[in-house]
N, C-alpha and C positions, 0 to 999 in steps of 0.2 A: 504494500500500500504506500503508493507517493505522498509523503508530505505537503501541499503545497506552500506551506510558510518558510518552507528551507531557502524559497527564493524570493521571498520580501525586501523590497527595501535593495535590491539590488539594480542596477545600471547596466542593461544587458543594450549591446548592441547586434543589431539582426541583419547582416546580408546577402540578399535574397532578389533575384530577380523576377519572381512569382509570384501576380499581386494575389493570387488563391491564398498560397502558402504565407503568403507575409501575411496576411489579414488572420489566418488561422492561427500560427504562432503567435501574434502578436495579442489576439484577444486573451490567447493561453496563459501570455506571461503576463498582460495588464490583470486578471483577473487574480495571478497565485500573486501579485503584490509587488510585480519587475517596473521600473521605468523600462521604456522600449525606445532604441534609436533604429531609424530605418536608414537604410541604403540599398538600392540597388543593385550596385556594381563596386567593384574594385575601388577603384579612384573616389566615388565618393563616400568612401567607407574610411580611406586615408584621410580625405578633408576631415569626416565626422570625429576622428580619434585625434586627431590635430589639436581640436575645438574641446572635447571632451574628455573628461576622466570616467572609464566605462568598467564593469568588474568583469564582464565575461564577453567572448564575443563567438554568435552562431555565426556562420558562413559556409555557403553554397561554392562549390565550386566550378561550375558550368554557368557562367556567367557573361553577359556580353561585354566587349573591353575589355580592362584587366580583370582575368579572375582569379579563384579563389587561391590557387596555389600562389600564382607570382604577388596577388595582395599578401598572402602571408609572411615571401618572404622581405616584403616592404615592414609590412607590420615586425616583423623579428630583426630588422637593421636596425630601427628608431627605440633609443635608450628608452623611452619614455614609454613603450608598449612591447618591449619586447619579451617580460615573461606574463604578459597578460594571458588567460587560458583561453583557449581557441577550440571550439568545437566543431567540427567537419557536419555536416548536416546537407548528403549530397543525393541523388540518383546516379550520380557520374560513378561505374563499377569502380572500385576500387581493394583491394582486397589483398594480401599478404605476399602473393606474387607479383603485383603491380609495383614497377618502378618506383611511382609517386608516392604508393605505399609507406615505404620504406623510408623516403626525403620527410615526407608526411611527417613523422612519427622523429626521425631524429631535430623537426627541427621542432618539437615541442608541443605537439597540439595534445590535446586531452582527450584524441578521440574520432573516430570515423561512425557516423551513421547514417544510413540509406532514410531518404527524409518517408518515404513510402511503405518502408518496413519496421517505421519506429513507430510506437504507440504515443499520439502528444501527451498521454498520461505521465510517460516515463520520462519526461522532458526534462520535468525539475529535480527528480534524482539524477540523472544527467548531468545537471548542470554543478547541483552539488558535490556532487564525487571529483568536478574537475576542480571546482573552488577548493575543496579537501585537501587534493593531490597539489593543488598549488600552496597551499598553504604551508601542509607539510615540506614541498621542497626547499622555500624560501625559510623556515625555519631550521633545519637540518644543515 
């Protein structure tokens, strides 16, 4: 059973170029107690994080323009967001033998999930486990 108060109070930014899935996600986390930033695409996800201090960030990776991968590795150059928790929220396959996979994963994210094969239930345990894991690294 999902909590939804694990993700209160938190500043989740969402990119996403799916106005279906933005609006689903987005009522999901307005309603468990998330501020929600929207972006579309790559580029205006780097304005967004520029301008703001965010605690977790969903993102799509099949995105028009920059997406999700090369935004991340923009997001992981800039001191200022670089061990922020990143969670893959994709339909793009990606899976253990996949190249990207791999890049994925060494350069820090919290996580791969198929946006289609996830329950929006299991969102906010989701998102806690990567705040967890982040917490615990920066304290260790």
């Amino acid at each position: 059973m999902t909590n939804l108060s694990q993700i209160t109070n938190l500043k989740v930014l969402l990119v996403e170029d799916d106005i279906h899935i933005t609006k689903m996600y987005t009522k999901f986390l307005m309603n468990a107690g998330a501020e929600v930033l929207h972006a579309s695409d790559g580029a205006q996800a780097l304005e967004l994080l520029a301008l703001n201090t965010v605690d977790v960030l969903l993102m799509d990776l099949g995105m028009p323009g920059l997406n999700g991968y090369d935004t991340l590795q923009n997001v992981r150059k800039n001191k200022h967001t670089q061990a922020l928790p990143v969670i893959i929220l994709s339909n793009t396959t990606i899976d253990e033998r996949h190249g990207w996979y791999k890049e994925l994963h060494a350069m820090g994210i919290s996580g791969v999930y198929r946006k289609y094969e996830t329950p929006l239930r299991e969102l906010s345990e989701i998102i806690s486990k990567a705040l967890l894991r982040d917490s615990l690294s920066t304290n260790s």
